[in-house]
C-alpha positions in Angstrom: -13.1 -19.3 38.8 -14.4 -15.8 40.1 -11.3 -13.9 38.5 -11.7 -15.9 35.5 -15.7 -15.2 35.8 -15.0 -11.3 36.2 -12.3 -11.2 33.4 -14.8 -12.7 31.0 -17.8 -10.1 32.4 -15.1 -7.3 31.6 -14.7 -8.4 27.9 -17.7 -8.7 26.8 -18.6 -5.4 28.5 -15.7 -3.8 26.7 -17.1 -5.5 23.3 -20.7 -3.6 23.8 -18.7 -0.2 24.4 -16.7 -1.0 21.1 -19.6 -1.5 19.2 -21.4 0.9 20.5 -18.7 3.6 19.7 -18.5 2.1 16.5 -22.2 2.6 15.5 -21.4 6.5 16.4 -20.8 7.5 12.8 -20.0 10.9 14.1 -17.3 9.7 16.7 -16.2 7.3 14.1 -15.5 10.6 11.9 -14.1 12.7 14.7 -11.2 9.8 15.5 -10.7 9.7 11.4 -9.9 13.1 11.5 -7.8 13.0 14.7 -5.9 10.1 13.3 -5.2 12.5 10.0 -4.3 15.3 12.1 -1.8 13.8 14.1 -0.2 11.9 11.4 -0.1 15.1 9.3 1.6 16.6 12.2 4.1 13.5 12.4 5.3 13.2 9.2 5.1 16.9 8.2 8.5 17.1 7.0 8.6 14.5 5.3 5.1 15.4 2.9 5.2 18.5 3.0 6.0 19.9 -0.5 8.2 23.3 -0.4 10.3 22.0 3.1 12.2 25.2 2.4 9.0 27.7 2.4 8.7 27.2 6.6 10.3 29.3 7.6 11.8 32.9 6.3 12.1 32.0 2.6 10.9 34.9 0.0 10.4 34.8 -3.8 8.0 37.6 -5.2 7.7 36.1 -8.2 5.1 33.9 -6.8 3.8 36.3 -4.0 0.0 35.9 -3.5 0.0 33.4 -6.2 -4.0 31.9 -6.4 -4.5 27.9 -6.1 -2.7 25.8 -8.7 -1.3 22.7 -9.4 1.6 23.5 -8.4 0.5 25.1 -4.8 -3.4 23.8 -4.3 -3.7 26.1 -1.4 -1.6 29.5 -3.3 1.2 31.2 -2.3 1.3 34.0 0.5 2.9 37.3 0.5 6.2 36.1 0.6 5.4 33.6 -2.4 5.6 30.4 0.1 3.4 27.7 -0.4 0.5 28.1 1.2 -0.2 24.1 1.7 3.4 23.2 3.1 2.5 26.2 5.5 -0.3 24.8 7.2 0.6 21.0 7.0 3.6 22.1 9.5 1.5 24.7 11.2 -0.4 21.1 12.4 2.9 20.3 14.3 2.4 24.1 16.0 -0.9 23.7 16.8 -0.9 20.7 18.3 2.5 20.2 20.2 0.3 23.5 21.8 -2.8 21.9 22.6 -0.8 18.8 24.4 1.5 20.9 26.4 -1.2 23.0 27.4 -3.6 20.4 28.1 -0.4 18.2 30.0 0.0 21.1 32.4 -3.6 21.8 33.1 -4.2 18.3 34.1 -1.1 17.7 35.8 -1.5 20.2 38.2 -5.4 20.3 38.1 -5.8 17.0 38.9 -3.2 16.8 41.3 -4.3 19.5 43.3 -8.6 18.4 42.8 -7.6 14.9 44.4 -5.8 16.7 47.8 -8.5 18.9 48.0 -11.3 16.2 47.7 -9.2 13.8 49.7 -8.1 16.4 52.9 -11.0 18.4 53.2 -10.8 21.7 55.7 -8.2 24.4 55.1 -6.4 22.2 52.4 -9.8 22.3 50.6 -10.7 25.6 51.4 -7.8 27.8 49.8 -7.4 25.2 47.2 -10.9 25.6 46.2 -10.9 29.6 46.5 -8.1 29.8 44.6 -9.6 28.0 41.7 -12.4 29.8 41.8 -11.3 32.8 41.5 -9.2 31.2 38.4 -12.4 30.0 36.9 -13.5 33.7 36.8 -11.2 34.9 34.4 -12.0 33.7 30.8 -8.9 31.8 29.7 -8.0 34.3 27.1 -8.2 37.5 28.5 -5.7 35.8 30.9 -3.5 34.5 28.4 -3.8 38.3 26.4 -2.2 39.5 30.0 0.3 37.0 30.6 1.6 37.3 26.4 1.3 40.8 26.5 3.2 41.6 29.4 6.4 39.6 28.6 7.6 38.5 25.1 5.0 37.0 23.1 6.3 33.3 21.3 4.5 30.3 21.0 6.3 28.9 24.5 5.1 32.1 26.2 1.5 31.9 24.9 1.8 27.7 26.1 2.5 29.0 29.6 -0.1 31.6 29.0 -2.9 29.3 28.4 -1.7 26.6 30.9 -1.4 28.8 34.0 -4.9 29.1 33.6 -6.3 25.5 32.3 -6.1 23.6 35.5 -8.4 25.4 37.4 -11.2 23.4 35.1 -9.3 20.2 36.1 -9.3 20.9 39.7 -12.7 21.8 39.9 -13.8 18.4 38.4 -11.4 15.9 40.1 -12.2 17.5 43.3 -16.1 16.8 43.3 -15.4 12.9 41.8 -13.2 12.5 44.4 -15.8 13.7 47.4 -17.5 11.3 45.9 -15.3 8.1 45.8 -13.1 8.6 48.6 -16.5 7.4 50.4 -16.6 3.7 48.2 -16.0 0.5 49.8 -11.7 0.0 48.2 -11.6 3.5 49.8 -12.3 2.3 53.3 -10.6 -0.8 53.0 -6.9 0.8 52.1 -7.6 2.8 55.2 -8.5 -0.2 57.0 -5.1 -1.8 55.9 -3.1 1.1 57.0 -1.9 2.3 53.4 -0.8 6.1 53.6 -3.1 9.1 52.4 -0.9 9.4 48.6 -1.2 6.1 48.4 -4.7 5.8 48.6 -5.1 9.6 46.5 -2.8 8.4 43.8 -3.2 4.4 43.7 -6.5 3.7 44.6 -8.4 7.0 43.8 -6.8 8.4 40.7 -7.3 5.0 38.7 -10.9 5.1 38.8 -10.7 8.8 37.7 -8.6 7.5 34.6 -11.7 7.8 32.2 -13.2 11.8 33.4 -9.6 13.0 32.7 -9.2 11.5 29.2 -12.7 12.2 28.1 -12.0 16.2 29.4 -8.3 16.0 28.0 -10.2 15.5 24.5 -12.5 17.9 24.4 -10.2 20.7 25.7 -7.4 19.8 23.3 -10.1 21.7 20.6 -10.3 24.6 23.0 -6.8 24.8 23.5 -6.0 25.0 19.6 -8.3 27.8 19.2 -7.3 29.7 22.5 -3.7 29.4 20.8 -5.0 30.4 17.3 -6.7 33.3 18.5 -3.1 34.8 20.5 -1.5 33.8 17.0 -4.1 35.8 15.0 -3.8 38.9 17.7 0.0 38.8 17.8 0.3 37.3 20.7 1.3 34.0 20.0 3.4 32.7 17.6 5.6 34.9 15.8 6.7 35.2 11.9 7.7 32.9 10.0 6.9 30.0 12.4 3.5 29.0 10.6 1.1 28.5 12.9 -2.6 28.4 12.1 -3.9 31.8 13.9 -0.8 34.0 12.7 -1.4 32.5 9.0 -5.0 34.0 9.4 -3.8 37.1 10.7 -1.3 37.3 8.0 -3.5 36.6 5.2 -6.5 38.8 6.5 -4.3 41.9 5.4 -4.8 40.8 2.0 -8.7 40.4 1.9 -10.4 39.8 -0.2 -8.6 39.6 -3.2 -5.7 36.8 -1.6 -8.5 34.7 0.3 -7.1 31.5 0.3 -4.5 31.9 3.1 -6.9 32.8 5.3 -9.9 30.7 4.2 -7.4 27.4 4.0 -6.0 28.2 7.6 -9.3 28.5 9.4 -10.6 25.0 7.4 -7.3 23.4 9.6 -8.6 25.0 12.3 -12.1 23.9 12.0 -11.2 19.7 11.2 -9.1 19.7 13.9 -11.3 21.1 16.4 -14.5 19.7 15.0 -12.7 16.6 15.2 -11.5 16.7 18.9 -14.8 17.5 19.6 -16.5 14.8 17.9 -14.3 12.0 19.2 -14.8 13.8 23.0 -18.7 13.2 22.4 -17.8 9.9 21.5 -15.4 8.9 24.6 -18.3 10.6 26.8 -21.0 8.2 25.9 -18.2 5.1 25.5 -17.0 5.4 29.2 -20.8 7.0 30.5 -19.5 10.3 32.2 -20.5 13.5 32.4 -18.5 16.7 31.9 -18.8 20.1 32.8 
């Protein structure tokens, strides 16, 4: 009767949060445009129009063609379509944000909850390490790291990731002060379970909702920390179109051939106005706060 009591008080208190999400027009708007993004991304080759204009492909005749009917979004330099460009550059951009994001937080986290959960030396040099992490703006340490070895859209993934979980860490570790001191806490002690079991069974579950309402919202940043190595050089080389080099390619060709550049940094601004929008939302669906 009491399970069946608290599985009925969870329902309904899932209902509210649904319709209370649901009333957020804005985070309605941000999961549309998440939803079209990632689909985009998914079935890029098949909707894409010019499959052959990824990569290397040249024709002249159409270089730096303006917006037609037959490419809405022009033609570059290299007369490729302009629209099948950055349709697949939505593949680029994101397969960077998840991988960057997937690091961060797997090693972020990890290393917040043994920090919170051990306390003393553990927590010390874990902690001092992060912070000195924390001091170095995420792209001035990706410009080092891409600079100094070969710069390629896996090298500027690493680039950005070896300097994402600090943010994680930082975050799980001060939730975890705080729960490794509830009630379920003491009771797996009490019980006998080990320390990883209680870090990664008991404490980590209840953490579920920070991580995937930070994981959102840093996705955006991610994208633009990526577009912004593309557009220096740095990131993703020629031809594989990714948002930033587009912009950096097209720029050469202000202001006359605009649309490359213009159309590019609209794909850039959706998607991260989108990630942002549905991380407001997940913020105020699961009550959190972040950083």
């Amino acid at each position: 009767m009491i399970n069946d009591n608290h599985r009925k008080e969870q329902k309904s208190e899932l209902k509210r949060a649904l319709l209370r999400f649901s009333r957020d027009r804005l985070s309605v708007v941000g999961l549309v445009l998440v939803l079209v993004v990632v689909l985009v991304a998914i079935f890029a080759p098949v909707i894409v129009p010019y499959p052959q204009h990824v990569g290397n492909y040249i024709d002249f005749s159409q270089a730096d063609a303006p917006p037609s009917w037959q490419h809405p979004f022009g033609t570059d330099e290299q007369g490729r379509d302009v629209l099948t460009r950055i349709l697949y550059g939505s593949r680029v951009s994101l397969m960077l944000g998840v991988v960057v994001i997937s690091m961060g937080a797997v090693i972020g986290v990890s290393l917040g909850l043994i920090a919170g959960y051990f306390g003393g030396i553990i927590e010390l040099v874990i902690m001092r390490i992060t912070e000195i992490f924390l001091a170095i703006p995420a792209i001035c340490l990706a410009l080092v790291v891409s600079a100094v070895l070969s710069p390629s859209l896996y090298v500027s993934m690493m680039a950005i990731g070896f300097r994402w979980w600090a943010g994680y860490c930082k975050l799980i570790y001060g939730e975890t002060l705080s729960i490794k001191e509830e009630d379920f806490v003491e009771v797996a002690r009490t019980l006998g379970f080990s320390r990883f079991h209680i870090i990664f069974k008991e404490i980590l579950p209840n953490l579920t909702s920070v991580i995937l309402v930070k994981s959102t919202l840093d996705v955006a940043y991610a994208i633009l920390t990526g577009a912004a190595l593309g557009f220096l050089g740095l990131g993703a080389q020629p031809p594989t179109p990714e948002w930033g080099t587009i912009i950096s390619i097209g720029r050469e060709h202000l202001p006359k051939v605009w649309w490359s550049s213009v159309f590019g940094g609209l794909a850039i601004s959706v998607t991260v106005l989108g990630f942002n929008l549905l991380g407001d939302g997940l913020r105020d669906f699961f009550d959190v706060e972040i950083e």
